[in-house]
C-alpha positions as CSV (number, residue, x, y, z in Angstrom):
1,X,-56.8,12.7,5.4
2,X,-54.6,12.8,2.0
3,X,-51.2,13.1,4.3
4,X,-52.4,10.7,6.9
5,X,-53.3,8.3,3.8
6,X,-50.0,8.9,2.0
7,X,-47.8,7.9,5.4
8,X,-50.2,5.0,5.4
9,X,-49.2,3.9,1.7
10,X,-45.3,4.5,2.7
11,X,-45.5,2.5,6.0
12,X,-47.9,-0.2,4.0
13,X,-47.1,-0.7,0.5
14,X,-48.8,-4.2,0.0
15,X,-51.7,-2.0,0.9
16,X,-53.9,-1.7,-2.7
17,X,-55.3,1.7,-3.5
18,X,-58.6,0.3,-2.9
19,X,-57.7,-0.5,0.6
20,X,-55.9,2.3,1.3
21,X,-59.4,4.1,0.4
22,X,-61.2,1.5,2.6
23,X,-58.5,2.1,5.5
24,X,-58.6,5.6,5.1
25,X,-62.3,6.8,3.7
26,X,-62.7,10.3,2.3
27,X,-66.1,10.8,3.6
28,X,-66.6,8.9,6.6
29,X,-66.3,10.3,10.0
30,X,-62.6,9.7,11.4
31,X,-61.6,10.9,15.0
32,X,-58.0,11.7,16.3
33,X,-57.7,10.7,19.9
34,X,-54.3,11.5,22.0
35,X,-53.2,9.0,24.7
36,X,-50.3,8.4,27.2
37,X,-49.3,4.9,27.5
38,X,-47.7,3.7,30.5
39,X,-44.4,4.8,30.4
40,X,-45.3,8.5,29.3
41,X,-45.2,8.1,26.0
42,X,-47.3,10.5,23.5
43,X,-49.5,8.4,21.1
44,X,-52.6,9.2,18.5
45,X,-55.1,6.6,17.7
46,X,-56.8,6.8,14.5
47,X,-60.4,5.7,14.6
48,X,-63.1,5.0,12.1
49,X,-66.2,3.4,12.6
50,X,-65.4,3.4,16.4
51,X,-62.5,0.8,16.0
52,X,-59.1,1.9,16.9
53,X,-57.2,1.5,13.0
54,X,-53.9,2.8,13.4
55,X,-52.0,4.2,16.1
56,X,-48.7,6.8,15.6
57,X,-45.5,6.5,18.1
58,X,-42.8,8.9,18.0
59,X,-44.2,9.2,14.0
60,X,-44.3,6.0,13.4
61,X,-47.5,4.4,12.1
62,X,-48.5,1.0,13.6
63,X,-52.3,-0.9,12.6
64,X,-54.7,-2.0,15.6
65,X,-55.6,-5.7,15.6
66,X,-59.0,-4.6,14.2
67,X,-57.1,-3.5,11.3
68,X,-55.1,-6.9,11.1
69,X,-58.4,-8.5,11.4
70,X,-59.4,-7.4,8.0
71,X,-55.5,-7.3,6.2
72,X,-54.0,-10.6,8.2
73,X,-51.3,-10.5,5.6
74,X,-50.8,-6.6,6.3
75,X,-47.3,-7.9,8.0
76,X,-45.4,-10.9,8.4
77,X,-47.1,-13.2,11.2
78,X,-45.4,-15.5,13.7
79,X,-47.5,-18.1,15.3
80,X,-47.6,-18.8,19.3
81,X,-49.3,-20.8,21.4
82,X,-52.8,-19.3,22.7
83,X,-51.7,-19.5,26.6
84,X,-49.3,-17.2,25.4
85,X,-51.7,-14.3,24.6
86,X,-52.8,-13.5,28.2
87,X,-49.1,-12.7,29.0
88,X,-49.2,-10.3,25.6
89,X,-51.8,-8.5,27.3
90,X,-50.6,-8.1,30.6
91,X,-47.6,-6.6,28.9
92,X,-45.0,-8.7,28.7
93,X,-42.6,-9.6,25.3
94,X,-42.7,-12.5,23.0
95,X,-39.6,-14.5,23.5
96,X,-38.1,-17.1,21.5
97,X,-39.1,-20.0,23.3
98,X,-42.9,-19.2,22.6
99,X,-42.2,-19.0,18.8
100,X,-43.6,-21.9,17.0
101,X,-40.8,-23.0,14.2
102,X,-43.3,-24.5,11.4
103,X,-41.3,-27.1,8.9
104,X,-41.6,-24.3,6.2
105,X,-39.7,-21.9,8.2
106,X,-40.0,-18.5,9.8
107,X,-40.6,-15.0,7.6
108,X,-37.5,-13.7,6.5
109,X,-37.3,-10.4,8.7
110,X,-34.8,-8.2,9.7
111,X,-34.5,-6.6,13.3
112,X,-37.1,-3.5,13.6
113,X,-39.1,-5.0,11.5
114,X,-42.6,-4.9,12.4
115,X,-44.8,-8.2,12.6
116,X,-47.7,-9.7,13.7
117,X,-48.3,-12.0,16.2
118,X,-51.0,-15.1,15.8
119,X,-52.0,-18.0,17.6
120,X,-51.2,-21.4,16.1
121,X,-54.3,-22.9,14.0
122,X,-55.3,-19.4,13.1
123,X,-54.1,-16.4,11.2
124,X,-56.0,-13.6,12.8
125,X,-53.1,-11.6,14.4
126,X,-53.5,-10.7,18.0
127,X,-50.4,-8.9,18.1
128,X,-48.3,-6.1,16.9
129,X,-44.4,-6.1,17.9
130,X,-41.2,-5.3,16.3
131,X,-38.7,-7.5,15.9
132,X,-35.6,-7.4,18.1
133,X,-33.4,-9.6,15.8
134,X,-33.3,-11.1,12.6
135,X,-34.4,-14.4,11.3
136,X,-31.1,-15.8,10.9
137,X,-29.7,-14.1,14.1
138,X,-33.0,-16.1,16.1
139,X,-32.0,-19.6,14.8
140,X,-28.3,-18.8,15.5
141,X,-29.7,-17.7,19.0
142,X,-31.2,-21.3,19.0
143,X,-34.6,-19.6,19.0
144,X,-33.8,-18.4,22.8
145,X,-33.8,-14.6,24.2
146,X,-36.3,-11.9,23.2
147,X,-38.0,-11.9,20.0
148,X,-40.3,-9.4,19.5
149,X,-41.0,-5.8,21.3
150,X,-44.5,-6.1,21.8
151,X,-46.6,-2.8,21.4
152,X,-50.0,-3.5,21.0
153,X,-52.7,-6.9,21.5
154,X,-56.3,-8.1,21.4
155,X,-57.3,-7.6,25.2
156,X,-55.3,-4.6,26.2
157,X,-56.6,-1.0,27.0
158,X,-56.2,0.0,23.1
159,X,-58.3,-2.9,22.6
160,X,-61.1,-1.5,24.7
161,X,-61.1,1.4,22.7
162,X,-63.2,-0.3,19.9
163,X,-65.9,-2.8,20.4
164,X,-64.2,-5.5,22.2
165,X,-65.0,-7.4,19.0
166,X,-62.9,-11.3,19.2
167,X,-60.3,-12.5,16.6
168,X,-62.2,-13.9,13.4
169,X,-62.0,-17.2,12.2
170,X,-59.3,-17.0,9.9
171,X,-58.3,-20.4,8.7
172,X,-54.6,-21.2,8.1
173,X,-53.5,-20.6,4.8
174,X,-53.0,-23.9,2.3
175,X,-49.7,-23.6,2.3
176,X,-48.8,-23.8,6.3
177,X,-47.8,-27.2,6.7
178,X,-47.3,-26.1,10.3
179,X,-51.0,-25.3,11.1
180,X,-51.5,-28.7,9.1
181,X,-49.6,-30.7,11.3
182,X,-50.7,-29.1,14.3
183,X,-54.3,-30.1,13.3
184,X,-53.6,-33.8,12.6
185,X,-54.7,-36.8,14.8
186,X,-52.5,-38.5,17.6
187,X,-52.0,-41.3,16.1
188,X,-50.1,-39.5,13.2
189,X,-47.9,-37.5,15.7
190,X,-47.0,-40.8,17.0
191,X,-46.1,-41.9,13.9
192,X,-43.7,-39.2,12.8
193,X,-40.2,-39.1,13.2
194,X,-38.5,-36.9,16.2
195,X,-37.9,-33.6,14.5
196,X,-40.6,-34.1,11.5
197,X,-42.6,-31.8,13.1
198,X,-42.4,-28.5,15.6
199,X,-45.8,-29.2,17.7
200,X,-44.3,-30.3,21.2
201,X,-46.4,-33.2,23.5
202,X,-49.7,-32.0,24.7
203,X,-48.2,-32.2,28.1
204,X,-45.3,-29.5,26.7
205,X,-47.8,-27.2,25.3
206,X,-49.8,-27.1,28.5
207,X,-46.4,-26.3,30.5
208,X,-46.1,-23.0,28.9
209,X,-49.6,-21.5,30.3
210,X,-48.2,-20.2,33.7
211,X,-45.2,-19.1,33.0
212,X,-44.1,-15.6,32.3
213,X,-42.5,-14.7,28.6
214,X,-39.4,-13.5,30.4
215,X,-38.3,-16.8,31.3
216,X,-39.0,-18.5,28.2
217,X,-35.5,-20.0,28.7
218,X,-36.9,-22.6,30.8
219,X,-39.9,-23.5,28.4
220,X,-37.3,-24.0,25.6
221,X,-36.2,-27.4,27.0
222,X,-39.6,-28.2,26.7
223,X,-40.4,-26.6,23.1
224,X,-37.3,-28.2,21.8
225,X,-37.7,-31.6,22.8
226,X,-38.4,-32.5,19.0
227,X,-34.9,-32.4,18.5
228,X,-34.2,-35.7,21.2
229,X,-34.4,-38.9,20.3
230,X,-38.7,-40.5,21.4
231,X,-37.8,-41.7,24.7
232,X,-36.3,-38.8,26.3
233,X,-39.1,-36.6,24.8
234,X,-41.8,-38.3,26.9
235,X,-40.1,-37.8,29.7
236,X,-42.7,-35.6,31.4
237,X,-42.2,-31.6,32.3
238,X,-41.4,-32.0,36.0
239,X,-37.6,-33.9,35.6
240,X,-36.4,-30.4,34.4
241,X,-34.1,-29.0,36.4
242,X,-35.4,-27.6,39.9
243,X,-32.4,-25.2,39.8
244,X,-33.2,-23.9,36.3
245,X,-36.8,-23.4,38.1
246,X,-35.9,-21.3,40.8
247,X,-33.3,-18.7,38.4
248,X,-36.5,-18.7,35.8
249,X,-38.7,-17.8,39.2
250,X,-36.4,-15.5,40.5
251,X,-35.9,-13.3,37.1
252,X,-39.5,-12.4,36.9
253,X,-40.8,-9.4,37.6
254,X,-43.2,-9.0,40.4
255,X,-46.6,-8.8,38.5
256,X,-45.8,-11.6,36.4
257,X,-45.4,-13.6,39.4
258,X,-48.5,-12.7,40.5
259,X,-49.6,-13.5,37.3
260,X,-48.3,-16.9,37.6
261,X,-49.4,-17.1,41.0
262,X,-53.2,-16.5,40.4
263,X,-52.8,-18.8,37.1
264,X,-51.7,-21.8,39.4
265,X,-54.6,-21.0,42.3
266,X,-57.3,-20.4,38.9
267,X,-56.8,-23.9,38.1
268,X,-56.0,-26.0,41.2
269,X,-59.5,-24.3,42.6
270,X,-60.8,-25.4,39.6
271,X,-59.6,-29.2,39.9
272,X,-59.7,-29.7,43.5
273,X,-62.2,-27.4,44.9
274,X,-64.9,-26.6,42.5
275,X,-67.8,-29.4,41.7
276,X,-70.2,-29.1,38.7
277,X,-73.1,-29.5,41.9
278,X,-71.6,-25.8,43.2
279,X,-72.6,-23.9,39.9
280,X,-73.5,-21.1,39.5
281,X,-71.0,-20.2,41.4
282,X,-70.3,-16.4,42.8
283,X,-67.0,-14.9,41.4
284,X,-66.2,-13.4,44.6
285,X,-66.9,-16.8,46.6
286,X,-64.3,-18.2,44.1
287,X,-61.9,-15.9,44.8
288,X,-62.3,-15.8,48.3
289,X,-62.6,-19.3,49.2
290,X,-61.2,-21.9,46.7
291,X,-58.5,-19.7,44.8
292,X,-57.0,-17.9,48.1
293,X,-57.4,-21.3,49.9
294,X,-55.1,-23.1,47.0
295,X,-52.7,-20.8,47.6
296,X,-49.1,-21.7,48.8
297,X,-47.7,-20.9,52.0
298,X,-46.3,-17.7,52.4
299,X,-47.7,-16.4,49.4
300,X,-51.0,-13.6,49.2
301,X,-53.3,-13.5,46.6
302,X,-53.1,-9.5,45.3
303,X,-55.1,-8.5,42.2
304,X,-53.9,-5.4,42.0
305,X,-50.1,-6.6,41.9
306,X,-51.0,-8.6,38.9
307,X,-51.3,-7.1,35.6
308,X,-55.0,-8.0,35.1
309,X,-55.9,-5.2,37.9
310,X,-59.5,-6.7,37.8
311,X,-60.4,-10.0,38.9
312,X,-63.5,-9.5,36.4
313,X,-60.7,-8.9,33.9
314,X,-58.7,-12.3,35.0
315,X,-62.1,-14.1,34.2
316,X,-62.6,-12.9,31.1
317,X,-59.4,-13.7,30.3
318,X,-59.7,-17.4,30.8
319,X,-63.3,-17.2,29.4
320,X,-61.6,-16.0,26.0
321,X,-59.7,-18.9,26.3
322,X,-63.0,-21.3,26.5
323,X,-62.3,-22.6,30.1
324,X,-65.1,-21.0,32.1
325,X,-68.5,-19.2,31.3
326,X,-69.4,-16.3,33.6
327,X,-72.4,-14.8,33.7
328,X,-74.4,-12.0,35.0
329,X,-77.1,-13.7,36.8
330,X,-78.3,-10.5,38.6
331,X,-77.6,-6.8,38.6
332,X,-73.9,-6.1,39.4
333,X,-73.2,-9.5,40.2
334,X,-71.3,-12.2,38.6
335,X,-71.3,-15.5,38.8
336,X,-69.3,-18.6,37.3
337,X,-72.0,-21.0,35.7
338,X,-69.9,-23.0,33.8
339,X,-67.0,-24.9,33.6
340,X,-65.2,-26.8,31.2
341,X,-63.3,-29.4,33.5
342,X,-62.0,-31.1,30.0
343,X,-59.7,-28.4,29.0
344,X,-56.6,-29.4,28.5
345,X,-55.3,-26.8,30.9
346,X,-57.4,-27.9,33.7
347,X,-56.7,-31.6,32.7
348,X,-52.9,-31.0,32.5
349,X,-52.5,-29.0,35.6
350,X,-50.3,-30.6,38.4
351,X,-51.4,-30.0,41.7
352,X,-48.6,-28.8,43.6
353,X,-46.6,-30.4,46.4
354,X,-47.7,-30.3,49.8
355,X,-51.2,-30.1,48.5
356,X,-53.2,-33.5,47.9
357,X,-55.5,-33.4,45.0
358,X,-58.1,-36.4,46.2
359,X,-57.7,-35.1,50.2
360,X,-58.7,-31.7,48.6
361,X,-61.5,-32.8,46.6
362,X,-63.4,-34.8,49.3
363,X,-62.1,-31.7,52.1
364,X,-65.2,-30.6,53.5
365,X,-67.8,-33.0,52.4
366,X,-69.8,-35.5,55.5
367,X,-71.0,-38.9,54.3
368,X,-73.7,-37.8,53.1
369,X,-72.1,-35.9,50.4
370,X,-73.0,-32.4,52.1
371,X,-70.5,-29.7,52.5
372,X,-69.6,-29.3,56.6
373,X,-68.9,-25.8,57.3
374,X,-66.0,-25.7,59.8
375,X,-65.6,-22.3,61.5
376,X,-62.4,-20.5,60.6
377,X,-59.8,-19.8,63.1
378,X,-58.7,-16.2,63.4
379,X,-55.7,-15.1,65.3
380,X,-55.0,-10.9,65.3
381,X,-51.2,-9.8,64.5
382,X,-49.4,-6.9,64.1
383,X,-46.7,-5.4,61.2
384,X,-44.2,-3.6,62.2
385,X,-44.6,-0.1,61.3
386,X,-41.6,2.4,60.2
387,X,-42.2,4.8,63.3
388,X,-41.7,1.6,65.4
389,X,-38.9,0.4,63.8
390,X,-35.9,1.8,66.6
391,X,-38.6,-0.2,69.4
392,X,-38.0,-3.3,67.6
393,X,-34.9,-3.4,65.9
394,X,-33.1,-4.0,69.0
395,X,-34.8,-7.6,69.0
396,X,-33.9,-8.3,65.0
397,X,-36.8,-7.0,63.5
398,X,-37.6,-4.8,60.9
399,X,-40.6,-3.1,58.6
400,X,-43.2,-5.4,58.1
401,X,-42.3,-7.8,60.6
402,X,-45.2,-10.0,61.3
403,X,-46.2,-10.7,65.3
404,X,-48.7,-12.0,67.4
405,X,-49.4,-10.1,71.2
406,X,-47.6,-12.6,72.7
407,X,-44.6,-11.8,70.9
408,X,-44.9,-7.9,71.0
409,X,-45.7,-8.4,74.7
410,X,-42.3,-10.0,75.3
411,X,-40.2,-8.1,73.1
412,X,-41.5,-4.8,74.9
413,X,-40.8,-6.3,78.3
414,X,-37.5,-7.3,77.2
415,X,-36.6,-3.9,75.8
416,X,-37.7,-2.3,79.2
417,X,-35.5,-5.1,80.9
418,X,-32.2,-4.6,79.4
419,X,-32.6,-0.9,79.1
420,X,-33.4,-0.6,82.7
421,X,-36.2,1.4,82.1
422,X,-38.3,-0.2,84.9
423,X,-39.3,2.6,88.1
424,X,-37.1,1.7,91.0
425,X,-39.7,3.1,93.1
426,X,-42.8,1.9,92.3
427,X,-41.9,-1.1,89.4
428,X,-45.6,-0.8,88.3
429,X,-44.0,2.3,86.0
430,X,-41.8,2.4,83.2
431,X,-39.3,5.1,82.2
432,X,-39.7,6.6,79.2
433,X,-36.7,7.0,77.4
434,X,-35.9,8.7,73.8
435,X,-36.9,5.8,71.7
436,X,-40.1,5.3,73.6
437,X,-41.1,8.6,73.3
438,X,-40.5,9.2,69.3
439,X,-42.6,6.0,68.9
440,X,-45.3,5.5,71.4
441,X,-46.0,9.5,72.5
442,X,-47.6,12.2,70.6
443,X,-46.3,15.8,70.5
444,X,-48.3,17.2,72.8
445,X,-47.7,14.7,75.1
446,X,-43.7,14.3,75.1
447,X,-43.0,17.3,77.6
448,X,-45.6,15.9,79.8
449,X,-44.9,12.2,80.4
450,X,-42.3,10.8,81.9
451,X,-43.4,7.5,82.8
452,X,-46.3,4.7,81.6
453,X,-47.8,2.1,83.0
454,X,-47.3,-1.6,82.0
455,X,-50.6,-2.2,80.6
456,X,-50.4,1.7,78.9
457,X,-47.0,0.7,77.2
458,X,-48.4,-2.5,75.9
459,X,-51.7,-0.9,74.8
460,X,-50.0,1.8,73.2
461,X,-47.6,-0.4,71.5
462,X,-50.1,-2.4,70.5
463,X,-52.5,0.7,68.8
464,X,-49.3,1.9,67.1
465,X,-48.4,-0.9,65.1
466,X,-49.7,-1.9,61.5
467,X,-53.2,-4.2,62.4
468,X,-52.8,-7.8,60.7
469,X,-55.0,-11.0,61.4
470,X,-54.9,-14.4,60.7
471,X,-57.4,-16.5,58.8
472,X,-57.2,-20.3,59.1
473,X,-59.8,-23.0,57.2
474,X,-60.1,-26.3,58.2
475,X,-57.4,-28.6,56.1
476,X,-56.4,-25.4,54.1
477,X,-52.6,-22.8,55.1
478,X,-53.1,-19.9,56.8
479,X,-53.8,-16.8,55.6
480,X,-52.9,-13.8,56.3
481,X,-54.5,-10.0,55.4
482,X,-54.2,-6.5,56.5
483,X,-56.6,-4.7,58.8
484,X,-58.2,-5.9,61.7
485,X,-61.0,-9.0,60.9
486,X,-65.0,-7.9,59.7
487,X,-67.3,-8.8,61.8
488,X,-70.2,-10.1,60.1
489,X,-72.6,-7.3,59.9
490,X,-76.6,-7.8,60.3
491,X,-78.5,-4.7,59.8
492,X,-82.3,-3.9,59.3
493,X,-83.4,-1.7,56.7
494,X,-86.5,0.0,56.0
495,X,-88.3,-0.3,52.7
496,X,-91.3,0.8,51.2
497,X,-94.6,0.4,52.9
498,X,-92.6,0.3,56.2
499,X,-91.6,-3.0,55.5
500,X,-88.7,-4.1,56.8
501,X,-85.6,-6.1,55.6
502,X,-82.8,-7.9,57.0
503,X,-79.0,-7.3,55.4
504,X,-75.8,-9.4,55.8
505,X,-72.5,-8.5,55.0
506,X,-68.9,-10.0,54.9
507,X,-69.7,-13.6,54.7
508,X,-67.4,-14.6,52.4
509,X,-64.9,-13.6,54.4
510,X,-65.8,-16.2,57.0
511,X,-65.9,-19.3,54.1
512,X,-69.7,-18.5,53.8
513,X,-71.1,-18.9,50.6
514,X,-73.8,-16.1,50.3
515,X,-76.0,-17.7,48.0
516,X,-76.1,-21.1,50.2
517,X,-76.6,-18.7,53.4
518,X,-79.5,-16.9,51.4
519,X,-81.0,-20.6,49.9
520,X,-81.0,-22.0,53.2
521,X,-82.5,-19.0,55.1
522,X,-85.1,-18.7,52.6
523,X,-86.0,-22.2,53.3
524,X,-86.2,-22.0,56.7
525,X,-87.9,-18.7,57.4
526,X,-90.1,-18.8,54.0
527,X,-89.4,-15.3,52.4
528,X,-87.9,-14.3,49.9
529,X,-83.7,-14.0,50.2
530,X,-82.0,-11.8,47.2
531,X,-78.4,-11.2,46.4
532,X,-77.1,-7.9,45.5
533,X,-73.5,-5.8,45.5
534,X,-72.6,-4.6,48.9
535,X,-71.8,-0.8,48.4
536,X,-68.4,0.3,49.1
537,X,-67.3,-3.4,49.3
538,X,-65.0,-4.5,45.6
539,X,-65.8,-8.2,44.8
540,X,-67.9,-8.5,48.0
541,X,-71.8,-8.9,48.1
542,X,-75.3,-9.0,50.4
543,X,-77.4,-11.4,51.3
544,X,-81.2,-9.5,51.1
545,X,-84.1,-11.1,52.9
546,X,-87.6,-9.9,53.9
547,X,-88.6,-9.3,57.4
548,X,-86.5,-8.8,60.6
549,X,-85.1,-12.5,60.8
550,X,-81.9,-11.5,63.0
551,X,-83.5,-14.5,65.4
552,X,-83.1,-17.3,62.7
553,X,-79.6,-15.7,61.6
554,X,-78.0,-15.9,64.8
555,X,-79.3,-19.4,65.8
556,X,-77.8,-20.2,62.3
557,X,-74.6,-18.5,62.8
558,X,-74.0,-19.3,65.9
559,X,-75.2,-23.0,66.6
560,X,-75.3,-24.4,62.7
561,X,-71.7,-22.9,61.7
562,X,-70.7,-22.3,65.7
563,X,-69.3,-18.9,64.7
564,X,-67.8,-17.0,67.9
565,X,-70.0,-14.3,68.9
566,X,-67.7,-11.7,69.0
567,X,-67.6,-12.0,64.7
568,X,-71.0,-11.1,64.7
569,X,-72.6,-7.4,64.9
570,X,-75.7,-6.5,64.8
571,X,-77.8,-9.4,67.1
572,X,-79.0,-7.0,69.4
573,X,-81.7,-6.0,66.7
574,X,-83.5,-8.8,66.9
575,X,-87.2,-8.3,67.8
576,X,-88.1,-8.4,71.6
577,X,-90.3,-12.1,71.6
578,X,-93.8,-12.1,73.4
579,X,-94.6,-8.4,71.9
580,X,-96.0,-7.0,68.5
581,X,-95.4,-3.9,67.0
C-alpha cells in the first residue's frame, strides 16, 4: 500500500495527502485483480470498496471514472457532445471534430498527456484518454484528426467491474463560459454573432449521433459552421457533400458501421413504426420486426458485428441517454415501456430515402385503426459454399453467392451441358467428372459412382450448399437470414396435477407479436396466456397458455393471419373432437 500510494502521489500530484489517504486507505480492504484487455495487453485493477480506482498499463497508473467521479479536476477535462459517449464505449477514439472549443479555450496540454473526457453541461468525466497532440498542434490541425487515445469510459467492461453506478451531477464550474452558453435560451443563440459562441444548431448537434469517431472529418463541416457567415450556417446537414459521405462511410471499420447501422434502424423504428398504443413493447419484437424491417436494402442487422455484442446492452445504452425506458415486466423478459418520442434525437432524425415516413407510420393499420397482419412471404436460397466453389465458378460465382433453386437448377444443367457430361446412352444419367465428384460425392462413395441421376445431382447440389431463406413483409425490403426458416412450433406440455399446457414458439419470426398472440388467445379461449424465455432461443420468447388449445391456434394461424401450413408444426396434437379423456 505505501509503494502503490507513493506511485499514486508521483503520477497525481494535485492529489492532497488527505486524498491520497482516502484514494489509498491503510486499513480498508483493497483487492488486486489482473486482466487482459482486448488486444493482449496485461493490466491490474485496483479496487476498494468494490469500485475499480486505478488501473496500471505497462507501469503506468491510470484512475477509473469512479475515481474521476469523486476528483473531477484529477486531470484536465475536454468536453464532447453526449452522443459521443456510446462510440467511447464501443471503443472507438475521440477525434477532433467531437471536441467542443469553449470561448475560454482548451487546457493547455502536451501530447501524452493524460485527460479526461466530459460531456458538455457537466463535469463528471466519462473518459480517460491520452492525448495524441498538443493544444497548439490541435488548433493548427484546425481541430481535425485524432485527439485523444482513449483507454478507459463509463459503460465499458472496466466499468462493470464496480457497481454500474451513473456519472454524478456535477455542475459546470463558474467560470465555463462554454457550459454557460450552451445552457442559454434560443432566442439568445439567435441573437449572438457567428463565431461568439462554439455550440453548433440543434440540427448540427443531432448529426453527430450516428456517426463513428473515425470519420469525424465529415462532422467538422458541421461543428465549424460558427465560423460562416448566418445564412450558410442554417443551411441544414444534408447539402454536405454526398462524396465526402461515401469516403467517411467507406473508412469505417466494420463494427462501427454496424454501429451506425443499428443507430439509424433504433430510431427510424422508433419514428415510423412504434406508437405509444404498442407499449409495453417486447425488446425482441422490436428488434425483430420494426428495427430489422427499417433496415436498408442489402444490409443485415448483426448484433454481434457491432460493438454492443448485446442487444440488452444497445438498449441500455440509449436508455442512459434518456430516450427509452425498458423494463423487466416478467422473469427473463424485457420489455420497452416507454418512450420519449420528444428527444431531440428521435425528433431530429431523417428518415432515409426510399423509405416514406407517413406511408410507414400508417403501414399496416385498416380503417379502423387496427393493425392487419399480412403473412410474410418466404422464398428458400442457397450460399455458395467453399467446397462448391470449382461447381460454380465456371458460371461467375463465388463464396457466398446468394441463389434461389431456379438458378442452381440452371447453372447445374448448364455445367453438365457444356462439359458434355450428359450419358449418351441413357441421357436420364450424368457423368461424373473430377469437379463433380470433389463437391457433390463423399469418400466412400468416389470409387463407386460413376454416374447420377438428374434429380440426384440437383438434390445433392442442393443439400451441399450453405441453406439461406428469404423473408418478405408487406410494404417492407426483403430480408435475408441464414439457415433454413422455423416453423412455428406448438407443443403440449405436462404440468403439475396432469394438467396440461399449450407452448408456441418462433412467432416473432413470422411478424407475430407474442404478447398480442397470447392477449388475443386468452380472450378467446378464456385461460390464462403467460409469456416467458424460450430456452436455447437468444432474444426469442414463448407464448404459455393453459389447456390443449392447438384447435383455436391453428384456426387463428391459419384462417385469421392465413399462414401456410407447412410453417406450422405441431397441429396434429390437437385433441380428437367427439371424445373425452
Amino acid at each position: 500500500r505505501r509503494k502503490l500510494r507513493s506511485e499514486v502521489a508521483a503520477a497525481f500530484p494535485t492529489l492532497s495527502t488527505e486524498q491520497l489517504a482516502e484514494l489509498v486507505p491503510n486499513k480498508e480492504e483493497l483487492n488486486v485483480i489482473k486482466i487482459h484487455s482486448h488486444k493482449g495487453e496485461a493490466i491490474t485493477v485496483y479496487m476498494n470498496h468494490r469500485n475499480p480506482i486505478l488501473f496500471e498499463v505497462e507501469k503506468v497508473l491510470y484512475p477509473t471514472v469512479y475515481t474521476l467521479w469523486v476528483y473531477p479536476d484529477l486531470l484536465p477535462a475536454f468536453a464532447t457532445w453526449p452522443p459521443v459517449l456510446q462510440k467511447l464505449a464501443g471503443g472507438a477514439d475521440l477525434m477532433l471534430p467531437g471536441v467542443v472549443v469553449p470561448p475560454s479555450g482548451l487546457p493547455q496540454v502536451q501530447r501524452g498527456t493524460l485527460c479526461a473526457v466530459t460531456l458538455l453541461g457537466s463535469r463528471a468525466p466519462v473518459a480517460v484518454g491520452v492525448a495524441t497532440m498538443s493544444t497548439e498542434e490541435m488548433l493548427a490541425a484546425g481541430m481535425k484528426g485524432k485527439g485523444f487515445a482513449v483507454l478507459h469510459t463509463h459503460l465499458d467492461h472496466l466499468w462493470e467491474y464496480g457497481d454500474k453506478s451513473s456519472p454524478p451531477t456535477l455542475a459546470p464550474l463558474v467560470t465555463d463560459s462554454a457550459a454557460k452558453e450552451s445552457a442559454g435560451d434560443e432566442e439568445e443563440l439567435q441573437g449572438q454573432e457567428p463565431g461568439s459562441s462554439c455550440s453548433p444548431e440543434p440540427e448540427q448537434h443531432v448529426g453527430i449521433r450516428g456517426l463513428s469517431l473515425k470519420d469525424r472529418n465529415t462532422c467538422a463541416e458541421l461543428l465549424g459552421k460558427e465560423e460562416l457567415p448566418e445564412s450558410r450556417a442554417a443551411e441544414p446537414a444534408e447539402h454536405a457533400s454526398t462524396e465526402d459521405q461515401q469516403e467517411a462511410e467507406d473508412s469505417r471499420t466494420p463494427q462501427e458501421q454496424m454501429d451506425a447501422l443499428f443507430n439509424q434502424c433504433f430510431f427510424h423504428a422508433l419514428k415510423c413504426k412504434v406508437k405509444k398504443s404498442d407499449l409495453p413493447l417486447l425488446t425482441s419484437t422490436f428488434l425483430g420486426s420494426h428495427m430489422v424491417s427499417c433496415c436498408p436494402a442489402g444490409k443485415q442487422l448483426d448484433i454481434k458485428k457491432s460493438s454492443y455484442k448485446k442487444f440488452s446492452k444497445f438498449l441500455q445504452c440509449m436508455q442512459h441517454q434518456r430516450i427509452l425506458q425498458v423494463k423487466e415486466l416478467s422473469k427473463g423478459v424485457e420489455s420497452i415501456v416507454d418512450v420519449d418520442w420528444k428527444h431531440p434525437d428521435i425528433k431530429a432524425f431523417a428518415v432515409p430515402e426510399g423509405f416514406s415516413s407517413a406511408s410507414a407510420a400508417q403501414d399496416g393499420k385498416s380503417e379502423d385503426g387496427e393493425k392487419v397482419y399480412h403473412a410474410p412471404e418466404i422464398i428458400p436460397l442457397y450460399g455458395v459454399s467453399t467446397k462448391m466453389i470449382p461447381l460454380f465458378q465456371e458460371s461467375g460465382h463465388r463464396k457466398g453467392s446468394i441463389l434461389s433453386s431456379t438458378e442452381v437448377r440452371n447453372i447445374i444443367i448448364n455445367y453438365v451441358k457444356s462439359n458434355e457430361l450428359v450419358d449418351e446412352t441413357n441421357k436420364n444419367f450424368v457423368k461424373v467428372n473430377a469437379i463433380l465428384c470433389d463437391c457433390l460425392l463423399d469418400k466412400s462413395e468416389q470409387d463407386e459412382i460413376s454416374h447420377l441421376k438428374w434429380d440426384e445431382l440437383l438434390s445433392r447440389c442442393l443439400e451441399r450448399l450453405q441453406p439461406l431463406h428469404q423473408v418478405t413483409f408487406s410494404g417492407q425490403e426483403p430480408v435475408v437470414r441464414k439457415g433454413n426458416v422455423e416453423p412455428i412450433d406448438i407443443s403440449i406440455a405436462q404440468r403439475s396435477s396432469n394438467k396440461k399446457v399449450t407452448i408456441i414458439k418462433n412467432l416473432e419470426l413470422y411478424g407475430l407479436d407474442p404478447q398480442c398472440v397470447a392477449n388475443t388467445l386468452q380472450q378467446k379461449v378464456q385461460a390464462s396466456a403467460t409469456i416467458s424465455p424460450a430456452p436455447g432461443a437468444k432474444d426469442r420468447v414463448q407464448v404459455q397458455i393453459q389447456g390443449n388449445q392447438i384447435h383455436h391456434l391453428a384456426k387463428m394461424l391459419l384462417e385469421e393471419y392465413q399462414l401456410p401450413r407447412k410453417y406450422i408444426q405441431g397441429l396434429e396434437k390437437a385433441p380428437k373432437l367427439g371424445r373425452r379423456k
